[in-house]
N, C-alpha and C positions, 0 to 999 in steps of 0.2 A: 904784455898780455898775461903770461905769466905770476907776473907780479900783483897784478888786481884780482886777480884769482884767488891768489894766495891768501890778499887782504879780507874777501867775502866770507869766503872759507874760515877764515880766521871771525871772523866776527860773528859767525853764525855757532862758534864754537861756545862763545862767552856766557856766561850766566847774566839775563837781566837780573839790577836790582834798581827797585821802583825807590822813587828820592821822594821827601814830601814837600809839598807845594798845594797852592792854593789856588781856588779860583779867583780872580780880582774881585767879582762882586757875586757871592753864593745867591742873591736874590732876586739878579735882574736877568732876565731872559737872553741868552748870547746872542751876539749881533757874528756877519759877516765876517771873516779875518783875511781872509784870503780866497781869489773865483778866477776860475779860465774856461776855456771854453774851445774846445775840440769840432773839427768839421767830421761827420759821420760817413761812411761811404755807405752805398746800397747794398742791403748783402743779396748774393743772386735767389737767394730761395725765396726771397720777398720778405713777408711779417709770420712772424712766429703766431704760433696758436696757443701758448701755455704761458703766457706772462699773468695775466689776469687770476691770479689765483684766490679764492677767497676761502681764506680760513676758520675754521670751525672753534667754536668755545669749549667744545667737548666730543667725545666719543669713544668707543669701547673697542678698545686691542682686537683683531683678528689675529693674533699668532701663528696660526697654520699657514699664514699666504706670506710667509719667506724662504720659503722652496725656491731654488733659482729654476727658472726654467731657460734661459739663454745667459750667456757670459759674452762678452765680447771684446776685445782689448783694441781699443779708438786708435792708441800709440801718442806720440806728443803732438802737443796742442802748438801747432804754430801756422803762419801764413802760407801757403804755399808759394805765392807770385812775390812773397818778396825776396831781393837779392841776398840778404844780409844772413849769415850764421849768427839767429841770436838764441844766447842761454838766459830761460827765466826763469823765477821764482817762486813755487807757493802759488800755483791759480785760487782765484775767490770766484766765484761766479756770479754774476747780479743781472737777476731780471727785470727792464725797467719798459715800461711800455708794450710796445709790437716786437720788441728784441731783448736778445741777449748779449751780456758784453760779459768778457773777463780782465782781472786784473791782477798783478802778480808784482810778486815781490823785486828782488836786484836783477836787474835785465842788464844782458851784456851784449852789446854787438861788436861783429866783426866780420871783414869782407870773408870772402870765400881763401881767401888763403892765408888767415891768419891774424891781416892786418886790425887790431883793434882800432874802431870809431868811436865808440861813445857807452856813456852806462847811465844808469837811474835807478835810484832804491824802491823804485815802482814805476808799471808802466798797463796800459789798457787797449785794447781789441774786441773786435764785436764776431761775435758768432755769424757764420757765413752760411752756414745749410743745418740746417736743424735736421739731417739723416747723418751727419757726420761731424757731432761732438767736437771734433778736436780741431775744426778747420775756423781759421779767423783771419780778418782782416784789420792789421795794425795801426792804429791810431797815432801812439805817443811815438813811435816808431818808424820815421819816414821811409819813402824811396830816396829820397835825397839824404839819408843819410844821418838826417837827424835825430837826436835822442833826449827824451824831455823826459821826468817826472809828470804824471798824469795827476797827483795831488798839489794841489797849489803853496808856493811857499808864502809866507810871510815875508816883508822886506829883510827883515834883520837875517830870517831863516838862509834867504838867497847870496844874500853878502858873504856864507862861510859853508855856499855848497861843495864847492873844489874843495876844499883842507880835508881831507884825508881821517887828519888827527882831532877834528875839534866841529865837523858837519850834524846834520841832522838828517834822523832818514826813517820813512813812513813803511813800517810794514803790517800787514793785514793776516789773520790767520784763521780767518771765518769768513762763508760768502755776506754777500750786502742782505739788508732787508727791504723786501717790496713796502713803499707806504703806498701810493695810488697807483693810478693808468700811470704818470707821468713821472714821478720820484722814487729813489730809491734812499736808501741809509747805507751807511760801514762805516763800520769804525775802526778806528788804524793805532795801534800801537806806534810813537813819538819814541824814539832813543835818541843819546847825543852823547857822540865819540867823544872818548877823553883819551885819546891815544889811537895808536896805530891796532888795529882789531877789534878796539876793549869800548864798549860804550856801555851806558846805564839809562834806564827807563823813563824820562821824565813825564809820562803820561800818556795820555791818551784824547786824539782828537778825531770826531763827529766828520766826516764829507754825507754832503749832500749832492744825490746825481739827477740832474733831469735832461730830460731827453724832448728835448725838440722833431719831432717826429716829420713836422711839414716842413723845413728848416735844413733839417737832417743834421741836425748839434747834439754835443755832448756838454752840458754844465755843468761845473764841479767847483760846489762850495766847502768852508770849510768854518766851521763855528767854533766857535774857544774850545781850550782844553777842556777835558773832563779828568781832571788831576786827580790822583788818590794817593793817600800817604800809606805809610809803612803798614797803616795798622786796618786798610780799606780792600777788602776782598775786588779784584778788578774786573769789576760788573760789567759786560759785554764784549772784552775782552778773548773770551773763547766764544760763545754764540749768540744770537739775538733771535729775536722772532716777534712781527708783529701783529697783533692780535684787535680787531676793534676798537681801535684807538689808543692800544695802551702796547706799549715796547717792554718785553721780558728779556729781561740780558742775566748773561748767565754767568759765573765767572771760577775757574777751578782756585780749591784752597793751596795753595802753597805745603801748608802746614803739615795737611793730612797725605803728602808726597802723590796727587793730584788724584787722589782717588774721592772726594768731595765737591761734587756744585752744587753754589748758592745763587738765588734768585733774587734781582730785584727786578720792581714794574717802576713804568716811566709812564706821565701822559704823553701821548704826541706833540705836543704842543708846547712843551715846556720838559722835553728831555737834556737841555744842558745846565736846566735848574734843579741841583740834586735835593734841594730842600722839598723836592715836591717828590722824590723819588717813597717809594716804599720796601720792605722788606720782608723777605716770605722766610717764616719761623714753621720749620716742619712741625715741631713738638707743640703746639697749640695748633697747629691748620690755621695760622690765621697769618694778618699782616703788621709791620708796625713801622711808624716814621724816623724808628731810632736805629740807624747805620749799627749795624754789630761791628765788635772786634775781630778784624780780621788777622790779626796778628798770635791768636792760637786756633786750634783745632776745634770749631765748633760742631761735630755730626748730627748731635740732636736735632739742631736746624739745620740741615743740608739737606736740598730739595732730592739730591738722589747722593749717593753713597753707594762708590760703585764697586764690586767684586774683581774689577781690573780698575788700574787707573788710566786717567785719560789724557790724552796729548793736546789732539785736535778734532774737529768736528764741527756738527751742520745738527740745527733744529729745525724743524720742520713740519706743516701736517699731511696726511696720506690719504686721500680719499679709499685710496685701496685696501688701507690698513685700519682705515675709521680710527684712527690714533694719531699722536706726533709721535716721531720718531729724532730718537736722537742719534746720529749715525757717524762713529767714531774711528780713529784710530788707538791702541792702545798705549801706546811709545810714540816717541816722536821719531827713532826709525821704525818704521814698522809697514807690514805689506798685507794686513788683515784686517779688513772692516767688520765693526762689530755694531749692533743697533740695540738699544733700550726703546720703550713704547711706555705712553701715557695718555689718558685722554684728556688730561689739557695741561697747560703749558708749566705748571709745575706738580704735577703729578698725580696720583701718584706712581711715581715712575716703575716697570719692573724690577726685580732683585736682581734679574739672571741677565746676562749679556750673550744675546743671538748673533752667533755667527753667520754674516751674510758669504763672503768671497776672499777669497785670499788672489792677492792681485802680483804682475810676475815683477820679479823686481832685480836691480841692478847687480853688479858683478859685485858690488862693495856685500849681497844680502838685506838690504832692505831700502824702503820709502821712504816718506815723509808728507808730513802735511798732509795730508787726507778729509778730505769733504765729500759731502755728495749734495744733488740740487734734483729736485723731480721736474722739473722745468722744462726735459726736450723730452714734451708730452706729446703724444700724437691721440687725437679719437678713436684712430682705429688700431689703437695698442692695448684699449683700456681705458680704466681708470688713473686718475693723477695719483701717482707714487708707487704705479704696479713696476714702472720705468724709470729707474735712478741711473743718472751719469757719477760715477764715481771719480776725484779728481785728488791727486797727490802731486808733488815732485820725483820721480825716479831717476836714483843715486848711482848712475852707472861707475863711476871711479872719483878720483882726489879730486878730476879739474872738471867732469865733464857732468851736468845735472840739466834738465830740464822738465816740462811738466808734462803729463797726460793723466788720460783718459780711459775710464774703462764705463762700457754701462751692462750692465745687468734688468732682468725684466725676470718678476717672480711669476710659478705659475696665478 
């Protein structure tokens, strides 16, 4: 047990570096690669009320309405009725239909005394009571014991999942994007061990979720890479947000020691064709079809240019705020959410970064991974985004990490 510990641990420690690669055909629309498909249980509170969200083109900052008026700390996000001690990783939250599911990164189980059963570099759960954030019921994660990947492998993929030194493994570090009633998007960061802790980026690939509601299924597709070379800013990477047909993904500069993001927009309909992609140049306000250099520090076009830099985070819009909100961590340890505002989806964004909550954190002194999702919206709370679930890993010591929950509600 021990020992796999050590190896996550160890992996989470490594600098990615992204390798360059190609799509097979930049001009023809991705097909299927890989699809499974998950049985849903009922969760007891019924159907959610806050999936259906629709997003606005525009609107004008309220700034005064980030006064916290309740804090509340959920605690970790796990099953209650299952038997198993499991540690996981990184929650992404994705609201697809009449519910909500989460999904997280390296999940570990093990009986109650120790005994390790099984692991996966990702695994998924559906929200159980929309009064209480952090309770779910485990999908990829049996009573019997079993332990799956909730992202679907490719045959080759599957052939060298056990090697330790030479596997591949999906991690997420933004929630999904609502497309309809029925789909969602996320996009997953693609590494591939080259040794025992140490692996490198090979890209990035698209899952597509639908939710069979009469059925009660989970669907999970997955569409070709969306590869980016050395010299390609990693568009959606950090957040996405979908807007009227069109996918804004956002992706931090490397360059500028992550205090820079750039924009590009996607159609729906042809997002794993980057030839169709565009690119938002702050310094004109305008757009253009030609992929900049990602490989120096370009600010003048950086849709925002932050006064801290940024780790991780969630885009979003706020009925309550008549804005998006982009609601961050500033480290990737870190135990303080901070939020920027714009009225639309690339800006123009604030200068100044509003401190929303500083959240309690582990024996080690801080978090990680931090999102937030205005999705466990109630009517008689308000408006949509007056109620944010805020969501990290807390990093209690060397071996011991799991994910929660905090939500907050402004006046």
């Amino acid at each position: 047990m021990q020992l796999k510990l050590t190896i996550v641990l160890l992996s989470l420690l490594v600098l990615t570096t992204a390798v360059p690669l190609e799509l097979r055909d930049k001009h023809t629309k991705s097909s299927v690669v890989a699809q499974k498909s998950f049985d849903v249980p009922a969760p007891k509170d019924g159907k959610f009320k806050t999936s259906n969200i629709k997003y606005k083109a525009e609107g004008s900052c309220k700034k005064h309405h980030f006064k916290v008026k309740h804090h509340h700390p959920n605690g970790p996000i796990h099953d209650p009725h299952s038997p198993w001690h499991i540690n996981r990783d990184l929650p992404c939250v994705c609201p697809i239909g009449v519910q909500i599911f989460w999904f997280f990164d390296d999940t570990f189980a093990y009986k109650q005394d120790g005994t390790f059963i099984g692991a996966a570099s990702n695994s998924v759960g559906i929200a159980t009571d929309a009064r209480s954030p952090s309770y779910i019921s485990d999908i990829s994660v049996t009573l019997e014991g079993d332990v799956t990947v909730a992202i679907p492998w490719t045959e080759s993929e599957a052939e060298i999942q056990y090697d330790i030194t030479s596997r591949y493994a999906f991690w997420a570090y933004g929630p999904c994007i609502p497309i309809d009633w029925k789909h969602s998007w996320h996009i997953w960061t693609v590494v591939k061990f080259i040794g025992l802790g140490k692996y490198v980026t090979v890209g990035y690939t698209l899952a597509e979720y639908e939710y069979d509601d009469a059925n009660g299924s989970l669907i999970i597709s997955r569409q070709e890479f969306l590869y980016y070379s050395k010299t390609s800013y990693p568009y959606g990477a950090f957040a996405s947000v979908y807007v009227s047909g069109t996918l804004y993904l956002y992706a931090l500069d490397p360059n500028s020691d992550k205090y820079d993001i750039h924009v590009a927009s996607a159609p729906g309909d042809t997002v794993s064709d980057k030839s169709t992609w565009k690119y938002w140049q702050s310094s004109s306000q305008s757009w253009t079809s030609n992929e900049p250099d990602g490989s120096v520090r370009d600010e003048s076009n950086a849709a925002i240019v932050g006064k801290l830099p940024f780790s991780t985070g969630s885009v979003f819009w706020s009925d309550y705020h008549n804005a998006y909100l982009l609601v961050f961590f500033s480290d990737f340890a870190d135990s303080t959410f901070w939020a920027h505002t714009s009225p639309t989806p690339v800006g123009p964004w604030d200068k100044t970064p509003i401190e929303i909550v500083k959240t309690k954190h582990g024996s080690n002194g801080y978090n990680y991974g931090g999102q937030a999702t205005p999705v466990y919206y109630d009517q008689g709370e308000g408006q949509l985004g007056q109620k944010l679930v805020l969501s990290y890993t807390y990093q209690d010591n060397s071996s011991t990490w799991f994910p929660a929950s905090d939500t907050v509600v402004f006046e």
